[in-house]
C-alpha positions as CSV (number, residue, x, y, z in Angstrom):
1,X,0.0,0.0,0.0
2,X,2.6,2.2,0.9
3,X,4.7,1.6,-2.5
4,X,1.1,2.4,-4.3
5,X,0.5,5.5,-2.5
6,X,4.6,6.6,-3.3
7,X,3.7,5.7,-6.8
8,X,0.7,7.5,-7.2
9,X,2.7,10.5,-5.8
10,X,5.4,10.2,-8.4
11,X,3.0,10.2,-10.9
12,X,1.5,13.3,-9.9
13,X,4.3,15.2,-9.5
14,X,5.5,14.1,-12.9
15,X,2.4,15.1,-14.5
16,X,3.0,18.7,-12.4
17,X,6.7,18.8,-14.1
18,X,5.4,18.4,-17.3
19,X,2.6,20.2,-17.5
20,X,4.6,23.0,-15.8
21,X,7.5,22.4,-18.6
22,X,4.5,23.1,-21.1
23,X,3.5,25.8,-20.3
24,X,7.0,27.5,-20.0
25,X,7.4,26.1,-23.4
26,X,4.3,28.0,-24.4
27,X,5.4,30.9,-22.9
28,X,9.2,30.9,-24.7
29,X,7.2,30.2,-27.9
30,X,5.1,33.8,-27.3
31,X,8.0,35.7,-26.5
32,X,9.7,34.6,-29.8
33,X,7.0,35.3,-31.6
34,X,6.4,38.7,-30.1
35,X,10.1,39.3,-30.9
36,X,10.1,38.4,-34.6
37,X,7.1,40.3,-35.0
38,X,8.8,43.4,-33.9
39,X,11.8,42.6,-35.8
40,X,9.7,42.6,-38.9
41,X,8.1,45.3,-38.3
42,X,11.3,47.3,-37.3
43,X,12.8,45.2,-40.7
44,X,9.7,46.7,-42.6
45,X,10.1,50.3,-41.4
46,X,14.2,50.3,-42.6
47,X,13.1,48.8,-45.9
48,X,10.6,51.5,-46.7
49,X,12.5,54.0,-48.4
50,X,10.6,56.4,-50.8
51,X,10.2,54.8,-54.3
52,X,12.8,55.7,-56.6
53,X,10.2,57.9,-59.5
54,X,8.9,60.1,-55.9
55,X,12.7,60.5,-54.3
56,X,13.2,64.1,-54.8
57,X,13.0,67.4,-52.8
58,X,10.4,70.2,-54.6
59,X,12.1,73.3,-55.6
60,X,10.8,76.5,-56.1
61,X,8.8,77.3,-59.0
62,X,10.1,79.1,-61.8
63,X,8.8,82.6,-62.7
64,X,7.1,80.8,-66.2
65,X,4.9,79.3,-63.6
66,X,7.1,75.4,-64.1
67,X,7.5,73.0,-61.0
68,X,11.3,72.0,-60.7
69,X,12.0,68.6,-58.5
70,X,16.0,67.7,-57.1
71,X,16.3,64.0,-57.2
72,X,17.7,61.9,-54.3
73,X,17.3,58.5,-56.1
74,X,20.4,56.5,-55.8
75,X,20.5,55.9,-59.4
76,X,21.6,57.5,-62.8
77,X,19.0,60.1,-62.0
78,X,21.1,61.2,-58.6
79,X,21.2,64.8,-58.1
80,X,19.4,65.6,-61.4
81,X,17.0,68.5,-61.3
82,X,14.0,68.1,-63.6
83,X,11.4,70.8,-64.8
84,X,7.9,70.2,-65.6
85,X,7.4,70.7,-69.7
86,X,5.8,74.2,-70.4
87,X,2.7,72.3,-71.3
88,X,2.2,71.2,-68.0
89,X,4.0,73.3,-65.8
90,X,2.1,71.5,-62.3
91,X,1.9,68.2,-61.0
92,X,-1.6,68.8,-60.2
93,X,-3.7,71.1,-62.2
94,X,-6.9,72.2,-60.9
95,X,-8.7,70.7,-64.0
96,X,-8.2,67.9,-64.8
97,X,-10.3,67.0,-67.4
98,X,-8.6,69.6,-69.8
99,X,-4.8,70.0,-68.5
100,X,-2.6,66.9,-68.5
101,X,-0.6,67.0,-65.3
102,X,3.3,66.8,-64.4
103,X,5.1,63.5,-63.7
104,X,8.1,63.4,-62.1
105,X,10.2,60.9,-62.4
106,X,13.3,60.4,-60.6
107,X,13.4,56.3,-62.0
108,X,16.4,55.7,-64.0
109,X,14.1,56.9,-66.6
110,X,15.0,60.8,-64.9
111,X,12.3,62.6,-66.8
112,X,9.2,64.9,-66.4
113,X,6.4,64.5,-68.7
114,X,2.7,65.2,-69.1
115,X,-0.2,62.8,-68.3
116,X,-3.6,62.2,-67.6
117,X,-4.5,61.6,-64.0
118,X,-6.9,59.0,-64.6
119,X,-8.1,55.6,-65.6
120,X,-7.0,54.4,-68.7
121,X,-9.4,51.7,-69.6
122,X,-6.9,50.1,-72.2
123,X,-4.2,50.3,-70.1
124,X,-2.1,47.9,-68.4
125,X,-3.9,46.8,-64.9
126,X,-7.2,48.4,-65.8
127,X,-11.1,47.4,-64.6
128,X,-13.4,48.8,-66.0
129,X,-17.0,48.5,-67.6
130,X,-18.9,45.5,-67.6
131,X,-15.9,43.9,-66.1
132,X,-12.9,44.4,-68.6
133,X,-9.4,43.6,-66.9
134,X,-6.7,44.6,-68.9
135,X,-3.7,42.2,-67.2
136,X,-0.7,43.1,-66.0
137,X,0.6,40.5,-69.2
138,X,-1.2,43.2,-71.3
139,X,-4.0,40.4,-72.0
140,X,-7.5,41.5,-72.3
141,X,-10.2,39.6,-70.7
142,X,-13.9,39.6,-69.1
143,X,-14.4,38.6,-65.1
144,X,-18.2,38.7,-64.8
145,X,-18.6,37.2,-60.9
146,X,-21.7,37.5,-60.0
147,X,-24.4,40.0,-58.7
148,X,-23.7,40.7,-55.1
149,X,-20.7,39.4,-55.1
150,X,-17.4,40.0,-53.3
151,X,-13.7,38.8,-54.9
152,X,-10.1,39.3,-54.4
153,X,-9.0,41.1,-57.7
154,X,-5.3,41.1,-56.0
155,X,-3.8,39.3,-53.0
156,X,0.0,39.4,-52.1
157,X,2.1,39.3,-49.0
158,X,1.5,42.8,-47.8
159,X,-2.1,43.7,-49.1
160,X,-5.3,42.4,-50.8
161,X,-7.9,44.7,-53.0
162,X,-11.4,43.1,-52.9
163,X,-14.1,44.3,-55.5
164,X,-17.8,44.2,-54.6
165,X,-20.3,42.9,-58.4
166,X,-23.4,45.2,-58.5
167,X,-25.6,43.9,-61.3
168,X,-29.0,42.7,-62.9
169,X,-29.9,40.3,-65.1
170,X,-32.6,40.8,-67.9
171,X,-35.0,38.4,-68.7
172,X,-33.9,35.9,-71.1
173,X,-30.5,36.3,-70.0
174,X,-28.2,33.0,-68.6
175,X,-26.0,35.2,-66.8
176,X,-25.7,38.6,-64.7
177,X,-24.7,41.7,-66.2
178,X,-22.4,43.2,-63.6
179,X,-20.2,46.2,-62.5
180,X,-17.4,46.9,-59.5
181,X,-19.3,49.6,-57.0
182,X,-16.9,49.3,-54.5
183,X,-13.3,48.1,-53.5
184,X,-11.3,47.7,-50.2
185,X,-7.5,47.7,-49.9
186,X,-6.5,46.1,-47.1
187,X,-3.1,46.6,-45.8
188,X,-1.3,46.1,-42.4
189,X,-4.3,46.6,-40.1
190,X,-5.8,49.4,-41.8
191,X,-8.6,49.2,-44.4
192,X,-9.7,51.9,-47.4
193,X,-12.6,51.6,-49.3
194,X,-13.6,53.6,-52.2
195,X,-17.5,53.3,-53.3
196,X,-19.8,54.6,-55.7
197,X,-23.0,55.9,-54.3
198,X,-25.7,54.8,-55.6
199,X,-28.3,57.3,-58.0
200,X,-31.3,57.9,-59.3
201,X,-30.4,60.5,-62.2
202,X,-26.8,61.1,-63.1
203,X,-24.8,64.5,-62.6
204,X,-21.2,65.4,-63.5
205,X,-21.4,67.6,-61.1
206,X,-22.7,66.2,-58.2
207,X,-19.9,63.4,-56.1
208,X,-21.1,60.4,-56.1
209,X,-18.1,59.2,-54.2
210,X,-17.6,57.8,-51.0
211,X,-14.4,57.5,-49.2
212,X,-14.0,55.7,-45.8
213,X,-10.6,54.7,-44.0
214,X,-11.1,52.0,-41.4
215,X,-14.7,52.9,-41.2
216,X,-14.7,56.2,-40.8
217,X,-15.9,58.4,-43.9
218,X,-13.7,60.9,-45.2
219,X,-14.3,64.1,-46.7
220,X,-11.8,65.2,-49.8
221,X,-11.3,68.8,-50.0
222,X,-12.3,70.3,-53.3
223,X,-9.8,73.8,-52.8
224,X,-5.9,74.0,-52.3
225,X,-4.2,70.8,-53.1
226,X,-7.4,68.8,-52.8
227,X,-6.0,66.0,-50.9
228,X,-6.4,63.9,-47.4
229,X,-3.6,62.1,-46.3
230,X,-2.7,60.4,-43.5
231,X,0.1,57.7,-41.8
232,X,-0.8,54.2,-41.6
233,X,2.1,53.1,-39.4
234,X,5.1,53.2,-41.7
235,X,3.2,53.7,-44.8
236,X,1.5,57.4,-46.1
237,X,-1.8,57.2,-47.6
238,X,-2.8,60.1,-49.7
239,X,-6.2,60.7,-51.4
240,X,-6.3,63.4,-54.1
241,X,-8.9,64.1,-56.3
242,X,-8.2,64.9,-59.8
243,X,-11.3,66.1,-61.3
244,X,-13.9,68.7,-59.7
245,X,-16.1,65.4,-58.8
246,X,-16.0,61.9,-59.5
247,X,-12.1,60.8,-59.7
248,X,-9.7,60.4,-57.3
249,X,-6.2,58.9,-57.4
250,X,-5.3,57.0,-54.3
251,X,-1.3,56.4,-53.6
252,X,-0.1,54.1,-50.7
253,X,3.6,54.6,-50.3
254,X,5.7,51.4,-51.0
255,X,2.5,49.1,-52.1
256,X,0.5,50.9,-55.1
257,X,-1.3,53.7,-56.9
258,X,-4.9,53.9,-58.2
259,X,-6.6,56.0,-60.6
260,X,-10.6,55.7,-59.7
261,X,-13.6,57.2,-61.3
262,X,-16.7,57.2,-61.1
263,X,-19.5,56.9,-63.8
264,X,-23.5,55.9,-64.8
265,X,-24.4,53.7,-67.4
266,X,-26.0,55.7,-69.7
267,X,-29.0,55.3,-71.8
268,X,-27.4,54.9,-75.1
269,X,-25.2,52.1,-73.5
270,X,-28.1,50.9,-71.6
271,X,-30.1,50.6,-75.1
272,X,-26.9,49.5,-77.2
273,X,-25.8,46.4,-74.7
274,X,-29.7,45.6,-73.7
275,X,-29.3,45.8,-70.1
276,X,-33.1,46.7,-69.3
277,X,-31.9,48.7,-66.5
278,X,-34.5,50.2,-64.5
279,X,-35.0,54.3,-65.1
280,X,-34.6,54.8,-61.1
281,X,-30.8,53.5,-61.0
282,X,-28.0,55.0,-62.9
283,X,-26.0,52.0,-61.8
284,X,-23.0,54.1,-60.8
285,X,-19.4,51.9,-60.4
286,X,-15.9,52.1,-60.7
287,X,-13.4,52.8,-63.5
288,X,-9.6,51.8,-62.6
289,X,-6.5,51.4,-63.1
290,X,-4.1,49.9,-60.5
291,X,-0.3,49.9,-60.7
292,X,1.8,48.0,-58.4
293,X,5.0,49.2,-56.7
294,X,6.9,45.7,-55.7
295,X,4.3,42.4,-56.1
296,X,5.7,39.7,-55.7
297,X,6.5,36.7,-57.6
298,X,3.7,34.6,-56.1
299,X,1.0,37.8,-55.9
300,X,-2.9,36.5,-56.7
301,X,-6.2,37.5,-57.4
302,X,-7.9,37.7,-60.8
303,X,-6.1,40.9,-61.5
304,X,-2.9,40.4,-59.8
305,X,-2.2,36.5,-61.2
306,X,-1.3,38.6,-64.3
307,X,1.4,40.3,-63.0
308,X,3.3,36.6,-61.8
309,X,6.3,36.0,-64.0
310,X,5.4,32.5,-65.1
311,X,1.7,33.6,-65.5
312,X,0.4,32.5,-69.2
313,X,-3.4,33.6,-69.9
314,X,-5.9,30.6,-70.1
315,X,-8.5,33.0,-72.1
316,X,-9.0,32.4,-75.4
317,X,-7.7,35.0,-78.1
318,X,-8.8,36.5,-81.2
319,X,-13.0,36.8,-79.6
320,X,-14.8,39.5,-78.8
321,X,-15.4,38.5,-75.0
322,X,-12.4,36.7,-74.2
323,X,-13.6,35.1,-70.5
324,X,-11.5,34.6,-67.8
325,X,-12.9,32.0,-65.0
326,X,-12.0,31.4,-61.3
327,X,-15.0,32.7,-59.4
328,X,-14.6,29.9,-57.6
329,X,-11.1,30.5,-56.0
330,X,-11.3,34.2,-55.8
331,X,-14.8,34.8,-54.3
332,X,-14.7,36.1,-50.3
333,X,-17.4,36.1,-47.8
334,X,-17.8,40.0,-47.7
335,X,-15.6,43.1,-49.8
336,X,-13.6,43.0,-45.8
337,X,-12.3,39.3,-46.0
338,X,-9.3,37.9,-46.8
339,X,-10.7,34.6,-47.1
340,X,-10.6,32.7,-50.0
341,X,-9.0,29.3,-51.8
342,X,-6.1,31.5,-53.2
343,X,-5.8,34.4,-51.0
344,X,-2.2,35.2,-49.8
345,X,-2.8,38.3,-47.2
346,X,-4.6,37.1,-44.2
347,X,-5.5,39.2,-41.3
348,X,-8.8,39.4,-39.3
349,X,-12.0,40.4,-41.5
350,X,-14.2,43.5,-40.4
351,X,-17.5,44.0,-41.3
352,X,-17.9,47.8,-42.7
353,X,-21.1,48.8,-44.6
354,X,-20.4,50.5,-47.5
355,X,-22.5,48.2,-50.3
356,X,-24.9,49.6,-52.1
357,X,-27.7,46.6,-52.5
358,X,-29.4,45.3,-55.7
């Protein structure tokens, strides 16, 4: 009896030690991983140095009116000063939708030249219309999703961009006509969504854009440089709007760009596709073009699969509507989620309403 109840002792304390060894063990694992995730983040912060084309000091402006920029870019372009062209003497002129603007670019490329500050729609990494990609492999092709639908158009490492399908579908019709009305960038803990309101009659003049950042709208000024910005930990986040109304471009230092507008389907279009829409709904959505500062060689989404090295486009060539598939691995429980079969950026989801509902 005695041996039994020394025994039973000894197993006890045994089962003590170990489960006391366990949770040290637990404990050493937390503290590692609390010091690797400050190391990365420290890591992170020393490899964020200003991208190459934006390294440069602003000088002042020349009497004839021309912005002049002093480039700090380690590169060929090192110390170079360049001045905007005369026929586009600012980086941001106040109207857009006539004046070409000035970019700098302090790139090996070391040039300033005039642009468009908005969508191309034939461009490289362009969405637009009833979906249209235009891939970073300079492929054309036709996503349609589905009404009411949410889907990661890019997921890498650092960041996903998630695209919410408004839509109808006539009668007769085997699938869903459908458009982009909102997307959300999601990056580090922070979350931006751009969203097209929805209206009943269409005005150029009237904004029918809606801005929030991690849930909280914001407003875009209209006067002065016509810009929020603001610091998302390590990265700057700058919003500025590029027409009176309607089209913003959104810049996210070290990740990407994004030229956005916003536009109706009008009644000619309405009448020339046959999309029976109804007269109360201009079906307002997204035009945009995305371009990508460092993806990486693994980067997903329907869009951002194009920009992989190895990538080679499935569609089919030479058609009218070359389609591209994949609803099925790109499709996320809401425009907030990171979840889906191919996702690469995970994070916890949030649930912000911004969705206009059809």
């Amino acid at each position: 009896m005695v041996m039994a109840t020394v025994t039973m002792a000894t197993v006890r304390e045994m089962v003590m030690v170990m489960v006391t060894m366990a949770m040290v063990r637990e404990m050493i694992r937390k503290k590692a991983r609390r010091k690797e995730k400050r190391r990365r983040k420290l890591q992170k912060k020393k490899k964020a140095p200003k991208e190459e084309s934006s390294n440069y000091q602003q000088l002042q402006t020349l009497p004839s009116g021309q912005e002049r920029a002093f480039c700090k870019a380690n590169n060929t372009c090192h110390f170079a000063t360049l001045v905007c062209p005369a026929e586009c003497k600012t980086r941001k002129p106040k109207k857009n939708k006539k004046d070409k603007g000035c970019f700098i670019d302090c790139s090996s490329k070391c040039e300033a030249t005039c642009k468009f500050r908005r969508a191309n729609c034939d461009g490289y990494g362009s969405l637009c219309y009833d979906p249209r990609f235009v891939g970073g492999d300079g492929v054309m092709f036709y996503f349609h999703g589905a009404k009411g639908g949410n889907f990661a158009i890019v997921s890498d490492d650092e960041f996903q961009i998630n695209a919410h399908f408004i839509g109808t579908r006539p009668q007769g019709r085997t699938r869903d006509y459908t458009w982009v009305q909102a997307l959300s960038l999601m990056f580090d803990t922070h979350t931006l969504v751009i969203a097209a309101n929805r209206v009943t009659q269409w005005n150029d003049n009237v904004d029918s854009l809606t801005v929030k950042w991690d849930g909280e709208s914001v407003i875009i000024p209209t006067d002065d440089d016509a810009e929020w910005k603001t610091n998302g930990d390590e990265r700057e986040v700058v919003v500025e709007r590029t027409d009176d109304a309607n089209s913003v471009r959104v810049t996210v230092s070290g990740l990407l760009e994004m030229d956005i507008r916003v536009r109706p389907i009008g009644e000619k279009e309405n009448k020339a596709h046959n999309y029976q829409l109804p007269s109360d709904d201009a079906f307002a959505h997204l035009e945009t073009q995305f371009k990508f500062k460092n993806p990486t060689d693994s980067i997903e989404g329907v869009l951002g699969q194009t920009y992989r090295p190895s990538y080679v486009s499935p569609v089919k060539r030479g058609v009218a509507m070359p389609m591209m598939g994949g609803e099925d691995k790109y499709q996320t429980p809401s425009l907030f989620s990171t979840t889906c079969k191919l996702c690469r950026f995970q994070r916890p989801s949030t649930s912000q309403g911004l969705i206009a509902q059809y």
